[in-house]
matplotlib code that plots the C-alpha trace (Angstrom):
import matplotlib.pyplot as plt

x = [0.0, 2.7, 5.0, 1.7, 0.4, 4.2, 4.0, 0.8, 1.3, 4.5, 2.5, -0.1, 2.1, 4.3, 0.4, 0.2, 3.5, 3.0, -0.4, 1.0, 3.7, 1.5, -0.5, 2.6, 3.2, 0.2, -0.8, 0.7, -0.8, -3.9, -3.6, -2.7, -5.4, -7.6, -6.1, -5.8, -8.2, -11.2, -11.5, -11.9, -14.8, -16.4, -15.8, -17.0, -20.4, -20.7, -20.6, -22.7, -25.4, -25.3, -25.4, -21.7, -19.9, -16.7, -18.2, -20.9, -20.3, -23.9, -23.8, -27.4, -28.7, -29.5, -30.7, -30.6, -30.6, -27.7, -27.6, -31.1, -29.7, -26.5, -28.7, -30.4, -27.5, -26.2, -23.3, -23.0, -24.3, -22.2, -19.2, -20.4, -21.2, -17.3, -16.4, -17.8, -16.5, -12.9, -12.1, -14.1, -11.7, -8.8, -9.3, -10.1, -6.6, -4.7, -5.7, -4.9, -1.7, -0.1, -0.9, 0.6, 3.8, 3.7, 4.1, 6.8, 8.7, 8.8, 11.0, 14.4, 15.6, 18.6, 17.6, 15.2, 16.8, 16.4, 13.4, 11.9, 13.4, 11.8, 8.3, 8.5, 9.2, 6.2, 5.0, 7.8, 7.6, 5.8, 1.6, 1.9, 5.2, 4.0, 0.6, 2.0, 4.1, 1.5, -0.6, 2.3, 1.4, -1.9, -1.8, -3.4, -0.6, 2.7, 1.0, 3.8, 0.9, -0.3, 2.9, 3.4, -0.1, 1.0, 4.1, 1.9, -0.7, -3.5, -4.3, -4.4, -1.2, -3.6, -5.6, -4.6, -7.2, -8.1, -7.3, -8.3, -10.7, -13.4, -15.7, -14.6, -10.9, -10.9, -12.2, -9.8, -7.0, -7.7, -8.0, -4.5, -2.9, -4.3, -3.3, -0.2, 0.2, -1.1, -0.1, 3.8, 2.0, -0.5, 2.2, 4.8, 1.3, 1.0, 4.7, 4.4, 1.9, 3.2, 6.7, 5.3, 4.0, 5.9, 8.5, 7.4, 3.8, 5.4, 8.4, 5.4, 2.9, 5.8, 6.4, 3.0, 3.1, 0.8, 1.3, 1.6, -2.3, -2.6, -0.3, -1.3, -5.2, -5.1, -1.9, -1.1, -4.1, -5.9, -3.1, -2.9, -6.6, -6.5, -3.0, -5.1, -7.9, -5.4, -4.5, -7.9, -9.2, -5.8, -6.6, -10.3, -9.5, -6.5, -8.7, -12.1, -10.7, -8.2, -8.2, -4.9, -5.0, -8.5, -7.7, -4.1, -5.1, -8.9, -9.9, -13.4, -13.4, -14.3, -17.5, -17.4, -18.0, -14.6, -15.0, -15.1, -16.7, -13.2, -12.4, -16.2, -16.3, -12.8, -14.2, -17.8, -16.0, -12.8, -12.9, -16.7, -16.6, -20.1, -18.3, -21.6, -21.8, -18.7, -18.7, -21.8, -20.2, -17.2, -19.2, -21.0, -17.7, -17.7, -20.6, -19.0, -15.6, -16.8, -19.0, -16.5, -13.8, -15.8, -16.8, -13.2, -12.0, -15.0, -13.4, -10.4, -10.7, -12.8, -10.3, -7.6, -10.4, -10.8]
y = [0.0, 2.3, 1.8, 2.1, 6.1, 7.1, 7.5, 8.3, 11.5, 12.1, 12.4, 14.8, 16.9, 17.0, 17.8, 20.8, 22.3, 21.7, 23.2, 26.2, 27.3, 27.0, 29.8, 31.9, 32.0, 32.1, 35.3, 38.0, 37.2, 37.1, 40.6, 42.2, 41.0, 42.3, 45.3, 46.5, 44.6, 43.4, 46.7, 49.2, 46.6, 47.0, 50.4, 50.8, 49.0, 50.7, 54.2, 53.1, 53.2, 56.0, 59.7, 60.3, 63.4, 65.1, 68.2, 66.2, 63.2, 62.0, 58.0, 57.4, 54.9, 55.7, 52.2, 51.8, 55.4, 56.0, 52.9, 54.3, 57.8, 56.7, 54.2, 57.3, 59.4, 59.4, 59.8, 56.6, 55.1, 56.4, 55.0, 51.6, 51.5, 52.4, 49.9, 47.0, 48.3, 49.0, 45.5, 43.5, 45.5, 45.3, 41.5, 40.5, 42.8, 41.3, 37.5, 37.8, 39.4, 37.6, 34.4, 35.7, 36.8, 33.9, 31.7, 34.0, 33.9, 30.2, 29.9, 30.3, 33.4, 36.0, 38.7, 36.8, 38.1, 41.7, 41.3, 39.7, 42.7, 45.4, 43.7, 43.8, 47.2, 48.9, 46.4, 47.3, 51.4, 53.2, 53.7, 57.2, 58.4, 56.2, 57.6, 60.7, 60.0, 58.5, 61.9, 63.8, 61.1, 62.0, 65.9, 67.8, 69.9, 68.1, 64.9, 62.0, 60.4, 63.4, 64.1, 60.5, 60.4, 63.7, 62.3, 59.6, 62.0, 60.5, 63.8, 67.6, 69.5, 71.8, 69.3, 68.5, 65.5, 66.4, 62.6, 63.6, 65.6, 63.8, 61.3, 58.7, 59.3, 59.4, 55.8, 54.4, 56.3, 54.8, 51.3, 51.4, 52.4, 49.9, 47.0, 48.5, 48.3, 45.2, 42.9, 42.4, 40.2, 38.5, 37.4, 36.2, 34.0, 32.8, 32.3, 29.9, 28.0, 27.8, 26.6, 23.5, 22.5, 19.3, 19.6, 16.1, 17.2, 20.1, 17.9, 15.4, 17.8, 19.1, 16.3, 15.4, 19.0, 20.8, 24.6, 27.1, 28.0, 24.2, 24.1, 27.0, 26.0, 22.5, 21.5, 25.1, 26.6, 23.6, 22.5, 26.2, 26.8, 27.1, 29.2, 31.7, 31.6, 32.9, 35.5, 36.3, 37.0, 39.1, 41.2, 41.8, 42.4, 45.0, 46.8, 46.9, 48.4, 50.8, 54.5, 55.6, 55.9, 57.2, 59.9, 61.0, 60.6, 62.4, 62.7, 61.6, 64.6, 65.9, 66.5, 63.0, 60.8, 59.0, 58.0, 54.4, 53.5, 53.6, 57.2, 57.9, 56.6, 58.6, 62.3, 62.0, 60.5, 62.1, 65.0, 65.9, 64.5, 62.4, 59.3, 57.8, 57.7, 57.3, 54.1, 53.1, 53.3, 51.7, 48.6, 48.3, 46.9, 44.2, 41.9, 42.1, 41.1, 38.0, 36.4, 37.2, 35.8, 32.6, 32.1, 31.9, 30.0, 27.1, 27.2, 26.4, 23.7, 22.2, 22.7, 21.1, 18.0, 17.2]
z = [0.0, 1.0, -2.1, -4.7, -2.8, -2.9, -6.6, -6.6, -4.0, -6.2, -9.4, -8.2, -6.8, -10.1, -11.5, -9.1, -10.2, -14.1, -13.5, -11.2, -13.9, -17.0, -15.0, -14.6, -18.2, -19.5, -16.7, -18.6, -21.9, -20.5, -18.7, -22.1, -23.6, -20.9, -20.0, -23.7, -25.6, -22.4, -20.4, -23.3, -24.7, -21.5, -21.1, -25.5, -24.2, -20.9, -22.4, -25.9, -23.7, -21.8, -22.5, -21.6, -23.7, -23.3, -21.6, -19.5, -17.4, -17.9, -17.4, -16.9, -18.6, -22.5, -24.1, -27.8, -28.3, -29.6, -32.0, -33.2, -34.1, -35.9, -37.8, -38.9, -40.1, -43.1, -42.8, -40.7, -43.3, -46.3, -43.7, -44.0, -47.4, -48.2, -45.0, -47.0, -50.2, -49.8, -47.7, -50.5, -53.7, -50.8, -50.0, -54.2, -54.9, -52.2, -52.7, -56.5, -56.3, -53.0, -55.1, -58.2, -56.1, -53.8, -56.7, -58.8, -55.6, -55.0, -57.8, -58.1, -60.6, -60.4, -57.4, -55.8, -52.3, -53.0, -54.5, -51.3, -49.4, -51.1, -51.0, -47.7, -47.0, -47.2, -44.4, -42.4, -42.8, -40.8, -41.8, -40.8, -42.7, -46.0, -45.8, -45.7, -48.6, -50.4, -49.8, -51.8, -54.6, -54.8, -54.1, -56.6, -58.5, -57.4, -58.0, -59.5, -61.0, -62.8, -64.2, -65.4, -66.7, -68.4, -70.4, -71.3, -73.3, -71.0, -69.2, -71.0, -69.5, -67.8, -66.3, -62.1, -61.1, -58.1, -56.1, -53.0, -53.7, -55.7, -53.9, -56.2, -56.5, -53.0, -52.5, -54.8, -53.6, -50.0, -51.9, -53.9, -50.5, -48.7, -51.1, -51.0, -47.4, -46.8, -49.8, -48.7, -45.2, -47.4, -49.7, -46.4, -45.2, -48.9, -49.8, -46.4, -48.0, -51.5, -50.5, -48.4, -51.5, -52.2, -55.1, -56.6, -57.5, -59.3, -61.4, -61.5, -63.5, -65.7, -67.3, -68.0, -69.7, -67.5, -67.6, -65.0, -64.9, -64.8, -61.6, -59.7, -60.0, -60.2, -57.4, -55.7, -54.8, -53.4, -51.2, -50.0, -49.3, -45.5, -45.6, -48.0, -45.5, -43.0, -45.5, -46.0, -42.6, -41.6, -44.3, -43.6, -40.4, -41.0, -43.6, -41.9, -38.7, -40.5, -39.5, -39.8, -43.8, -44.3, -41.2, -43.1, -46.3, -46.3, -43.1, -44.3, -47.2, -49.3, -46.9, -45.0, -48.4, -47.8, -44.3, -43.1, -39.9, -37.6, -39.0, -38.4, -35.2, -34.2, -36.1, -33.7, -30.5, -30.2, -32.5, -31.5, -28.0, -28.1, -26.8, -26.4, -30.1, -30.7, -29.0, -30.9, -33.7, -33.2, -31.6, -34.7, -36.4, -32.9, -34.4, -38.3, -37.7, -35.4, -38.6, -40.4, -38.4, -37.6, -41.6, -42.4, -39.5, -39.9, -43.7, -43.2, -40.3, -42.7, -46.0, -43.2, -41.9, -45.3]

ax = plt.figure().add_subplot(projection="3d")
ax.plot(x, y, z, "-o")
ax.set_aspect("equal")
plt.show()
């Protein structure tokens, strides 16, 4: 009896210490995600429904109010009209061109190393100092764009298109600088992906004379459905709560057509100091990102399963 509860008492107290120091590492993860990610949800939700402004410390109890009245403007809803449409052009952009690079860049060709480099430079740079950069692109009358479009006999020599200033131009401009921004990571998830492809499918298909479209949808692209899925939902999420590039770019202009619901959110919150519907707004995004996030993740456990 005594040499069988030894072990036992030994084992359950090697339990208790296993137990104990996964908790130590695994305590200040979990207060970074509460302290920076948990607390301002609460605090989001807690002042969503209240009255609460910059001026007035009113936090008695609103309801739905505020979720009723930025349903009703129109401005809101001009925001999430170009939310939805500049992470579905982003995301469609992104996919086909990470693949396209992914796939150039698993093979081997002269400069492959400093071609990898510069790709991932605009990842690396700062968003503020490229937006900024980007902003000179697009300015009116030192514009490179104009110029080049100028050379090229596309535009008049009088003619300045107005990029950020036209609705329209506006929205693509925010679009071209958000593929820009995010395709270098979207092409590092694919690039994974494509290069655990195994070499033998590859040789194999060559010599049965299969061509690269052949390859890429037939042997590439299946086998990297659940990387892309990865890519996918990184770059709904990065573009759907952007505000950094809309806010430098536009700030919402001309008169609030370009805004997106984080930039939206940021102008009536911070900038107007309603931070009861500024947090109404910004919770709005909460309920999106989760369907989305769940869509892509049941996807690809199930591409993986199968």
């Amino acid at each position: 009896m005594v040499s069988t509860a030894v072990p036992r008492v030994a084992a359950r107290r090697g339990v208790v210490r296993r137990v104990r120091w996964e908790f130590w590492l695994l305590l200040p993860a979990t207060l970074y995600i509460f302290l920076l990610i948990g607390f301002p949800l609460v605090l989001s939700i807690y002042y969503s429904l209240s009255h609460i402004s910059v001026g007035r410390r009113d936090y008695s109890f609103a309801g739905l109010a505020n979720f009723r009245a930025i349903l009703a403007d129109e401005i809101f809803r001009q925001a999430l009209r170009n939310t939805v449409l500049i992470t579905i052009v982003v995301l469609i952009a992104v996919l086909v061109l990470s693949t396209i690079l992914a796939t150039a860049l698993a093979e081997r060709f002269p400069g492959k190393p400093i071609i990898r480099y510069l790709l991932l430079l605009p990842w690396a740079s700062p968003v503020v100092m490229s937006t900024i950069a980007w902003k000179w692109i697009f300015d009116s009358q030192y514009s490179v764009i104009n110029w080049i479009a100028r050379k090229l006999h596309l535009i008049g020599p009088y003619e300045f298109p107005q990029w950020l200033g036209i609705p329209s131009l506006a929205i693509i401009s925010i679009i071209i600088v958000q593929v820009w921004r995010i395709l270098p990571f979207a092409t590092v998830i694919t690039l994974a992906g494509t290069s655990a492809v195994p070499r033998e499918l590859i040789e194999a298909a060559l010599v049965d004379g299969a061509g690269f479209f052949t390859r890429l949808f037939r042997i590439t692209l299946p086998l990297v459905r659940p990387i892309l899925g990865v890519a996918i939902l990184f770059t709904a999420l990065f573009t759907f709560t952007d505000m950094a590039v809309v806010w430098i770019l536009t700030r919402g202009g001309p008169y609030n057509t370009s805004h997106v619901l984080s930039s939206w959110a940021f102008q009536v919150g911070i900038v107007a100091g309603d931070l009861a519907q500024g947090a109404a707004i910004a919770l709005f995004m909460l309920p999106v990102l989760a369907i989305v996030a769940v869509w892509v993740l049941r996807l690809s456990h199930r591409e993986v399963t199968e």
